[in-house]
N, C-alpha and C positions, 0 to 999 in steps of 0.2 A: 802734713795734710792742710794744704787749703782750704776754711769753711767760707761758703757761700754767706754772701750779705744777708742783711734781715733776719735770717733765722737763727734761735739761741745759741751761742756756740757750746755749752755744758749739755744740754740736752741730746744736742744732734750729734755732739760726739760722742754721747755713749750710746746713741744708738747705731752710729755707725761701725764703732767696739764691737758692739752684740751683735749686730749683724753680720760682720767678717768671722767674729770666734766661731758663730755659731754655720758655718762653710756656705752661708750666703753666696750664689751664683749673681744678685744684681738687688739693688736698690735705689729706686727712682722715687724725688720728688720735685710737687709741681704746689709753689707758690704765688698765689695772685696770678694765677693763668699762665705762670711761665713753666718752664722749666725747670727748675735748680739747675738737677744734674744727674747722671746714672752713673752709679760706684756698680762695676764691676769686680770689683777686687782681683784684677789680673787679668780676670779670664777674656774669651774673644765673645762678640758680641751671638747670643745666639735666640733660636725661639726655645720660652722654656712652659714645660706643660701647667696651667694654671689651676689644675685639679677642680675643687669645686668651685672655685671662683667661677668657672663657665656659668654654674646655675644666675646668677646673678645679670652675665650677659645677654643669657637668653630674656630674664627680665626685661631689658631693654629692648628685646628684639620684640616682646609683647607690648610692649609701649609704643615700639614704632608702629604695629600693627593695629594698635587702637587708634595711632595719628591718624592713618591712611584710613582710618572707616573700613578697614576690610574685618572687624572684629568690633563689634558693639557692646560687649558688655562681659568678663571674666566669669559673672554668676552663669555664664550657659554651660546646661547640661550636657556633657560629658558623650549622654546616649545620643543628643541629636546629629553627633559625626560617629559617633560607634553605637550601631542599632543593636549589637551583643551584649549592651549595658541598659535597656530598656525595660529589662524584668528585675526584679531584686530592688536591692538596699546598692545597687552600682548605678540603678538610675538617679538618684540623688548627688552622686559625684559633679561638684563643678571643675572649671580650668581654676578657682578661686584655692581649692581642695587644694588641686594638685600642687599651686605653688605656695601654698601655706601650710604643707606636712599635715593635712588635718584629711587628707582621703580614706585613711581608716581601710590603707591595703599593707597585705602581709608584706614584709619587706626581711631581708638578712642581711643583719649591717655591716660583711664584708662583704663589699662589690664584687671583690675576685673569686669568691664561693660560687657567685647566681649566673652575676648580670654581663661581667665580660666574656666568660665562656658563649654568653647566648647567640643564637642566629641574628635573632632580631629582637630588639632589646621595646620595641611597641609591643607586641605581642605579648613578651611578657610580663609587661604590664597590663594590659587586656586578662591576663588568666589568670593572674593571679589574686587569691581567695581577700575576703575582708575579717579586718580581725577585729576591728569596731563600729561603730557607725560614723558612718560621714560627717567632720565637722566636733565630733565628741572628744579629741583628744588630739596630744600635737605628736606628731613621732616624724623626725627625720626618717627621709623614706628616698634614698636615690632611685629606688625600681620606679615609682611611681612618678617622677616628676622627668623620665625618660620619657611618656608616652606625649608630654610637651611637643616631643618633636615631630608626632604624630596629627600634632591639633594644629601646628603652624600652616604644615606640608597641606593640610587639606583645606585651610582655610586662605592662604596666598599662593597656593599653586606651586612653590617651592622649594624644596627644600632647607631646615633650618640654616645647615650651614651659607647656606645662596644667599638665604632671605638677609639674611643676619651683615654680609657682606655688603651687600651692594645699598641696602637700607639704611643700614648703622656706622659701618668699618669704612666705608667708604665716600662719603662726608668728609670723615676726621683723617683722610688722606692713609688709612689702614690699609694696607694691599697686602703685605706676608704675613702668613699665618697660615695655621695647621688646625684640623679639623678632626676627630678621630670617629667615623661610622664602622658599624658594626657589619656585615656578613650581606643583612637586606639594605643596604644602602642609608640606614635611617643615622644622622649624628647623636650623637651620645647627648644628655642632657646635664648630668649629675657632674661629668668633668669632660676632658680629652681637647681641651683647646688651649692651642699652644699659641702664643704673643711673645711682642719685646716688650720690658718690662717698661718703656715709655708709650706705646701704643694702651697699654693696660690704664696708664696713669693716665694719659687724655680720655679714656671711656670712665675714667673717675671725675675727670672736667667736669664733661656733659651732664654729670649730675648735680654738681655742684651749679649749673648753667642752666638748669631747670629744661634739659633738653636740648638748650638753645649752642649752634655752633658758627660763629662769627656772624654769617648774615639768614643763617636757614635754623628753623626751627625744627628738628629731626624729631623729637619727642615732645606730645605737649604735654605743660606743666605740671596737669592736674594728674598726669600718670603715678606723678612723680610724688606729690599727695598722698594717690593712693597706695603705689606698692611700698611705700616705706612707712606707713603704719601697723604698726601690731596685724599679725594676721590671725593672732589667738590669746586672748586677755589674758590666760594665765602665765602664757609665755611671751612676755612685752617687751624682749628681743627678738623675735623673730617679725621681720616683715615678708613681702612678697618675694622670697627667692634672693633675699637681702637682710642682715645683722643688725638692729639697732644697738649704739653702742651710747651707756651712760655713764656718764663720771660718777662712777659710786665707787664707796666702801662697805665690802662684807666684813663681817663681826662675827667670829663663833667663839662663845664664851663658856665659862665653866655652868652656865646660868643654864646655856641650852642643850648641853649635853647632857645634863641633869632631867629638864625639860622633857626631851625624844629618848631616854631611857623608861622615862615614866608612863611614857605612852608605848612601850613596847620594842621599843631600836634599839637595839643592844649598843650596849657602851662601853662595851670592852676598849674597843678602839678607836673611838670617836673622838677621847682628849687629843690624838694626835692632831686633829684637826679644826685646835683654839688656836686661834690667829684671828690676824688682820688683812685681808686682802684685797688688793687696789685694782684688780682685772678680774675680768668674771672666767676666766680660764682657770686662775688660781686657785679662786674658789671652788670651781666646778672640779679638778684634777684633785681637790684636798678631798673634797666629798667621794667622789671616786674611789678613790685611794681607801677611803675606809668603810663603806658603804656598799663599792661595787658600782658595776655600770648601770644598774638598774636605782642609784639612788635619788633620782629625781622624782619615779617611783614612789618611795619609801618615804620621801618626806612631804609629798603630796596625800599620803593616805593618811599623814597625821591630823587630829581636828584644827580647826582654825584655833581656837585658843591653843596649839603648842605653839610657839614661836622659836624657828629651828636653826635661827640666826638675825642678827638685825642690818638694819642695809640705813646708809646713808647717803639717799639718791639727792644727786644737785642737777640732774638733769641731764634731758637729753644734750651730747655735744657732738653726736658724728653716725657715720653709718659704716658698712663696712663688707667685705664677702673675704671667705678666707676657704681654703683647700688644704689638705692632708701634704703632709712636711712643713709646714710652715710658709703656703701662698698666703700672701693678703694684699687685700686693696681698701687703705683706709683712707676716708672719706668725711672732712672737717668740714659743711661749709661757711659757717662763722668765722673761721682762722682762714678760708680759703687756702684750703691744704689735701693735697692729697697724697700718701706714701703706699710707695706699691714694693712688696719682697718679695723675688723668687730663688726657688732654688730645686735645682735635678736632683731626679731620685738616688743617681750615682752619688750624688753629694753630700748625703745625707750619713754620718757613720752611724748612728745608731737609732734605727727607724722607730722604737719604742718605745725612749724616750727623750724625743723633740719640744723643748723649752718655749710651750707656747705664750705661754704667761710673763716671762721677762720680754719680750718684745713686744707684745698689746702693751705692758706696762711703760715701756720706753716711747713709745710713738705717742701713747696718754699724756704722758710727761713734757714731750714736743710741745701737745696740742695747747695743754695747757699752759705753758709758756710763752706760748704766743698770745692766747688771749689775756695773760697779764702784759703783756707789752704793749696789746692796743689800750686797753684798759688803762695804761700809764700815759 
């Protein structure tokens, strides 16, 4: 195998290892504006579905529409395009809400239970109940950030997937692509848009480009400001419909499982998850793993004096959106790097457990290698 110049060759080979082991359909990266290169590993060139990564594009398709002035300001309420959200605790809802998981609407976190069976996936967004108040808490919520595609369509007159094309995709010379609507015509928002995995990695450019695409400014800057800040201080990875990603190490020690017994979390099983961990997946699937899906939950309700692990943050180094099997579009722009993975659901032999945490962890290892080499 051939490696490309400039980039580490230890790093990048083991992520190209992990990404082939693990039945990788394509992996593209784009250094300093260029290209690298796209490893296929065999296969023939095709479009492959980018699951939630879409949420992230539509972000951009919100930034376009803030370029254009056809949208003034994300804090507008909700109700003044849906007059069915004018009474209650729904008129409080912003577009702000929707793309920062903070709308405080009921949601079922398999998509295939609710939202794919539905006719029309705005709608059911529109009826469906609140289970907090707007704004009080972060809960991934794909029902809710569907109705996005309801806020576009009324406010540029066209269709997400239209808008999204001819505004964004088509600038960066993007023309094939797949779009997945539902029954009423409305696209999906949470996922369904299918790319080549070099088309993905130039919409990673553009942000590393503050918008900007050779001589036209498609997205202005200050978008770009704002959707990639924290959209909820308690969770200061999440931005607007986008991942902040920090070079930190988790710590779970025998200190703090001592600690969250004492305050009521059983610890029966909780030694299993003393370690070190260099990706917040790791971390987050160790906790899981002994805790449950709801232990984000669980160690949130402890007081601030329990301390339930310690974090060795060095800061922010990148951004990111990632999709169920293992999409990602990561996004350096310090290293001026961007690496995008995809891979089909056919390809996937064991959909329950997908090793999401060695591959954030190898792309980290990239990123960071590079920024010792400018640094040298």
């Amino acid at each position: 195998m051939v490696m490309p110049q400039l980039l580490p060759e230890k790093q990048l080979t083991a992520l190209l290892t992990q990404a082939e082991a693990t039945h990788s359909d394509a992996l593209a990266i784009m250094h300093n504006g260029e290209l690298v290169n796209v490893w296929r590993f065999g296969k023939d060139k095709m479009l492959i579905e980018t699951m939630s990564v879409t949420k992230s594009i539509v972000s951009l398709a919100v930034g376009r529409l803030m370029t254009l002035g056809q949208l003034e300001t994300i804090d507008l309420p909700i109700c003044q395009m849906y007059p069915e959200w004018q009474q209650g605790r729904k008129a409080d809802i912003t577009l702000r809400h929707l793309m920062g998981h903070t709308s405080g609407l009921q949601n079922v976190p398999n998509a295939r239970t609710e939202i794919y069976p539905a006719p029309d996936v705005v709608q059911l967004a529109l009826c469906a109940e609140l289970e907090h108040d707007p704004g009080a808490r972060f809960a991934y919520n794909n029902k809710a950030v569907n109705l996005i595609a309801g806020i576009i369509e009324k406010v540029s007159g066209s269709k997400l997937d239209v808008f999204t094309a001819d505004e964004v995709f088509a600038p960066l010379g993007i023309t094939d692509y797949t779009w997945m609507r539902d029954a009423a015509g409305n696209p999906h928002v949470m996922a369904g848009l299918e790319l080549y995995p070099e088309d993905l990695a130039n919409l990673g450019q553009l942000v590393i480009n503050q918008g900007r695409w050779q001589d036209t400014q498609i997205i202005r800057p200050e978008w770009f400001e704002e959707s990639l800040q924290p959209s909820f201080a308690p969770v200061p990875s999440s931005g607007l419909l986008w991942w902040r990603l920090h070079d930190v190490t988790w710590s779970v020690t025998a200190r703090h499982v001592e600690a969250m017994a004492a305050s009521g979390v059983s610890a029966s099983k909780l030694y299993d998850a003393v370690g070190e961990y260099h990706a917040w997946f790791e971390y987050a699937n160790a906790m899981e793993t002994v805790l449950g899906s709801s232990w984000r939950d669980t160690v949130y309700r402890l007081t601030k004096d329990v301390k339930h692990v310690d974090e060795d943050d060095r800061g922010l180094i990148g951004y990111y959106a990632e999709g169920w099997l293992g999409q990602y579009l990561y996004i350096f722009p310090k290293q001026s790097l961007v690496v995008v993975r995809l891979i089909c659901e056919d390809s996937v032999q064991d959909k329950e457990n997908i090793n999401f945490p060695a591959f954030e962890r190898l792309v980290l290892e990239l990123a960071r290698a590079i920024s010792d080499t400018i640094a040298s």
